[in-house]
C-alpha positions as CSV (number, residue, x, y, z in Angstrom):
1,X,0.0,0.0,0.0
2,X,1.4,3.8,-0.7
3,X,-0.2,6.1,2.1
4,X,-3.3,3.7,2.9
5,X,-4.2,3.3,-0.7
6,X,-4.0,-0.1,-2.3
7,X,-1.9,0.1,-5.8
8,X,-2.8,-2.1,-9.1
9,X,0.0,-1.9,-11.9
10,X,-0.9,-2.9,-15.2
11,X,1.2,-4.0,-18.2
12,X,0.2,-4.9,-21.6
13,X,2.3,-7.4,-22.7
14,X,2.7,-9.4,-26.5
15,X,6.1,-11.4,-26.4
16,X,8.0,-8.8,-24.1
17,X,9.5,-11.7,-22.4
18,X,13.3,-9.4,-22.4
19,X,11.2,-5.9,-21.3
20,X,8.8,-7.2,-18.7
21,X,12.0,-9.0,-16.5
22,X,13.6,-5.5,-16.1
23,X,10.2,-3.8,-15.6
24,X,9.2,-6.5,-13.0
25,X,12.7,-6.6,-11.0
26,X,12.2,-2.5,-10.9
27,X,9.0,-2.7,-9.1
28,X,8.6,-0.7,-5.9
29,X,7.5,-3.0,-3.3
30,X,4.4,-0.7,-2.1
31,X,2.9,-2.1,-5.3
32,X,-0.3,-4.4,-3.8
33,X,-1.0,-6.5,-7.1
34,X,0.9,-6.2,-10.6
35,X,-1.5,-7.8,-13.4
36,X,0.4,-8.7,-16.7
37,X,-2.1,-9.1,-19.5
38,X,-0.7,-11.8,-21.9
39,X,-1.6,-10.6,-25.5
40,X,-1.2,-13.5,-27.2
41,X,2.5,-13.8,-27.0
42,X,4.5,-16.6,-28.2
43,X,7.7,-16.7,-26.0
44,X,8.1,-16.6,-22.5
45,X,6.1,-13.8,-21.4
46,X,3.6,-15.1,-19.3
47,X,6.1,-17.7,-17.5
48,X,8.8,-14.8,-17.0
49,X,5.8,-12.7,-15.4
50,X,4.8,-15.7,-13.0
51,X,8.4,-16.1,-11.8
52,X,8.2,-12.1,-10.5
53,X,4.5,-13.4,-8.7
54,X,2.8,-11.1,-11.2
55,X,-1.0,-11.5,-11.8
56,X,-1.1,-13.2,-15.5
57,X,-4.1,-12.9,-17.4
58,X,-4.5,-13.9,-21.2
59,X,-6.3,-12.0,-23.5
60,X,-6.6,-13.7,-27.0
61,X,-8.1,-10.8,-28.9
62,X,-5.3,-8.7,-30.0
63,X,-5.5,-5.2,-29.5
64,X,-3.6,-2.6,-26.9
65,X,-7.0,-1.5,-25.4
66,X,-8.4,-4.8,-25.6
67,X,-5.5,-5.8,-23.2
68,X,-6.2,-2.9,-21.0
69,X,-9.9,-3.6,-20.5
70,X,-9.2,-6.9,-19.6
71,X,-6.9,-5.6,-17.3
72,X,-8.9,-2.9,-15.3
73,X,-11.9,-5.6,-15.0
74,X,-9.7,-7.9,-12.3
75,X,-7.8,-4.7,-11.2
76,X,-8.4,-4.7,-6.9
77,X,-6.4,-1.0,-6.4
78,X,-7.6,1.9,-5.5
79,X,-4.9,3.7,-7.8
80,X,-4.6,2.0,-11.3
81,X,-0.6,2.9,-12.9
82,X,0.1,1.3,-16.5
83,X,2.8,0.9,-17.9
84,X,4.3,-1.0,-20.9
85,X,6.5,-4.1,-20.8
86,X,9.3,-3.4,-22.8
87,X,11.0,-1.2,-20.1
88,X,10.3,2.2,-22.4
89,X,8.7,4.3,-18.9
90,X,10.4,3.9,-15.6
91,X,8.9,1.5,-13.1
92,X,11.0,3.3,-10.0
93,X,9.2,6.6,-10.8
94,X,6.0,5.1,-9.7
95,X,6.5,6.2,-6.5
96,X,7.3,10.1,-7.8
97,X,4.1,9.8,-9.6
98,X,2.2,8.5,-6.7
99,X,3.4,11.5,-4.9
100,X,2.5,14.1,-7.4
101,X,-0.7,12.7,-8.2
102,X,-1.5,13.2,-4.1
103,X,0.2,16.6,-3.9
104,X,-2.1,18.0,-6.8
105,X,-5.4,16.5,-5.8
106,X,-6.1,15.0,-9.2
107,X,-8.3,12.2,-10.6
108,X,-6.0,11.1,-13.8
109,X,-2.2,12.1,-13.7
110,X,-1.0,11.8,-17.2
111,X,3.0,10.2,-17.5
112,X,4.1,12.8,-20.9
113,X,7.1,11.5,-22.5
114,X,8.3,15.3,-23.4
115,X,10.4,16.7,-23.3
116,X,12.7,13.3,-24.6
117,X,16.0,13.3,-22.8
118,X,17.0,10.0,-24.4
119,X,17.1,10.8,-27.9
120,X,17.8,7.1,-29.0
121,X,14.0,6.5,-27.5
122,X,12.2,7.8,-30.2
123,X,12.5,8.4,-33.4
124,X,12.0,11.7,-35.5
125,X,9.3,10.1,-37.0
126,X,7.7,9.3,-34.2
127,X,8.3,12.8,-32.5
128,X,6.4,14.5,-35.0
129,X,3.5,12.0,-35.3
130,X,3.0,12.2,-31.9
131,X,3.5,15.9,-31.8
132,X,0.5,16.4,-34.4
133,X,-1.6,14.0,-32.4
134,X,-1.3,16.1,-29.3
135,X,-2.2,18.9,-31.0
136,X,-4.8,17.7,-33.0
137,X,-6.2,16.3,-29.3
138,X,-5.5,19.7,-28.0
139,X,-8.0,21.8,-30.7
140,X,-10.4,19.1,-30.5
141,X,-10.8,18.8,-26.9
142,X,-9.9,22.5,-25.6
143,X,-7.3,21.5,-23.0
144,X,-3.4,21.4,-24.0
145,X,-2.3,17.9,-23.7
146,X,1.5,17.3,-24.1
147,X,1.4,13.9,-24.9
148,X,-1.7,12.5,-26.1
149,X,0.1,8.8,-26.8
150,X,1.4,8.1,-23.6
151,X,1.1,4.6,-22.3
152,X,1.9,5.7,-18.4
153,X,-1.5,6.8,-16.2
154,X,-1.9,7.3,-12.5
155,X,-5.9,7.3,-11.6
156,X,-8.6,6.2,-9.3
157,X,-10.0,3.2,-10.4
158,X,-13.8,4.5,-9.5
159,X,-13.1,6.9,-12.3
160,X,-13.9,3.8,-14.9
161,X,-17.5,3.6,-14.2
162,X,-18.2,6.8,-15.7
163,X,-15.7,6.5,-18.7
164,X,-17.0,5.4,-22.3
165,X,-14.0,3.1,-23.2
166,X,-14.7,1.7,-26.8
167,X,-11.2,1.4,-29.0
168,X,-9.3,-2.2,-28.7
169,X,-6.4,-0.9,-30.3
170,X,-3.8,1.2,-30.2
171,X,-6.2,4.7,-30.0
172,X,-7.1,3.3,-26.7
173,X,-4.1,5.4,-25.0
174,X,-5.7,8.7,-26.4
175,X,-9.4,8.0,-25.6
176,X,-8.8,7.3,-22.1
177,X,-7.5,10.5,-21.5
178,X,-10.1,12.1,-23.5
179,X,-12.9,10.3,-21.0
180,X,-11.1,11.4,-18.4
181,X,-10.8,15.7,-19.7
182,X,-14.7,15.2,-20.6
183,X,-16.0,14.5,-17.3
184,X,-15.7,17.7,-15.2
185,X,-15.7,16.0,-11.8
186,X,-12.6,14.6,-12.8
187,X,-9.0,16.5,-11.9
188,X,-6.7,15.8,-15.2
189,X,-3.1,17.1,-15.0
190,X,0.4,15.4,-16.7
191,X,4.1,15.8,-15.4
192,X,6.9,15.0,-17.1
193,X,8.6,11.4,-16.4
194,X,12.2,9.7,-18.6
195,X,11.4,7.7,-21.4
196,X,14.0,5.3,-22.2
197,X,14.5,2.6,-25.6
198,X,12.5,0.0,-25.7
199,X,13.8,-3.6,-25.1
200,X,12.5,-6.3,-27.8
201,X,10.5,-6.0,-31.2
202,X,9.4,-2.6,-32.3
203,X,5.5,-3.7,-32.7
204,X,4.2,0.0,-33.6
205,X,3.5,1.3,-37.0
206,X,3.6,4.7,-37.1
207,X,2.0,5.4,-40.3
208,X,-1.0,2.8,-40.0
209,X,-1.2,3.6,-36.0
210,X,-0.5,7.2,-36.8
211,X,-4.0,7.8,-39.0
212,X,-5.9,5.4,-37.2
213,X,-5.6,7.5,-34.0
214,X,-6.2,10.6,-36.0
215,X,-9.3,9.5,-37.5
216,X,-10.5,8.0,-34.2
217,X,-9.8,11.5,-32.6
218,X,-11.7,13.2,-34.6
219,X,-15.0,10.5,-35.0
220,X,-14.8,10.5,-30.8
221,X,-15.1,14.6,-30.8
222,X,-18.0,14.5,-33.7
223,X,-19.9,11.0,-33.0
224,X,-22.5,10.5,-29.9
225,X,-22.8,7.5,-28.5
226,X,-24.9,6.1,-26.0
227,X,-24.1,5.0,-22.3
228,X,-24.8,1.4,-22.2
């Protein structure tokens, strides 16, 4: 427990069996319950996660959101933090976050990856995709958002229940935070945290990934859709 709240870390995982060992052995021990949700992988993912007495849970249906809704319906914490499992955002910085998220009262503390001090850890490419994503976020939704893309969240998990959570893939990162900026009971703020190089196989594409996103930013903003 951090400060009498019960912590669930999630990680999204499709043959990270490399990433997820460094991510696990970094893992404060205030952490109550680590879930790794097996994507479908094909090495030794899900038997690496065991060993560090993480919560494995398979997932079949590929998809980044998919993975992450499976996730948040066995998650126990009181505070949800995400985080990938090829070692890109730092584990040990959980407890920073933690500490901001308390010290500024908020609902959803967004992880940005800017500015990049580790230049190998992204590309130009990938700067300036994810620069015109932010923005494009930014216009749409009113509310500067300096990194729109980020895979690392601190919030309360009763925030869910109001949340309209629909992507399965990779636009799930984006909506997420657009839910949370929506919902005016709900304290949205980001701080800056060190993005490193990933460890293992580059699984993004930037230009497929790129205009999916975009076009699912805009259809969010423009399309109603009904509370089930």
């Amino acid at each position: 427990m951090y400060k009498d709240l019960r912590i669930t870390v999630i990680i999204p995982c499709l043959n990270e069996e490399q990433g997820v060992e460094q991510v696990l052995r970094r893992m404060p021990p205030f952490v109550d319950e680590v879930i790794v949700v097996d994507n479908g992988s094909t090495d030794r993912t899900s038997e690496v996660a065991r060993s560090f007495g993480a919560h494995v849970i398979r997932e079949p249906v590929r998809g980044y959101g998919r993975s992450y809704k499976k996730g948040f319906a066995h998650a126990s914490g009181d505070i949800i933090v995400t985080l990938d499992g090829d070692h890109s955002y730092p584990p040990d910085a959980i407890s920073y976050l933690l500490e901001a998220f308390l010290h500024l009262e908020v609902d959803f503390l967004n992880a940005s990856r800017f500015p990049v001090r580790d230049r190998r850890a992204m590309s130009f490419k990938h700067y300036i995709g994810n620069l015109v994503l932010s923005i494009a976020m930014s216009l749409l939704y009113f509310r500067w958002v300096r990194d729109s893309q980020s895979g690392m969240w601190v919030f309360r998990r009763s925030i869910l229940k109001d949340m309209v959570l629909e992507s399965d893939s990779m636009a799930f990162s984006e909506e997420i935070k657009i839910e949370a900026l929506k919902n005016p009971r709900v304290r949205f703020e980001e701080i800056s945290i060190l993005y490193s190089s990933r460890l293992g196989e580059i699984k993004l594409n930037p230009w497929r990934d790129g205009f999916h996103n975009l076009f699912f930013l805009v259809r969010k903003r423009f399309t109603r859709r009904a509370r089930s």
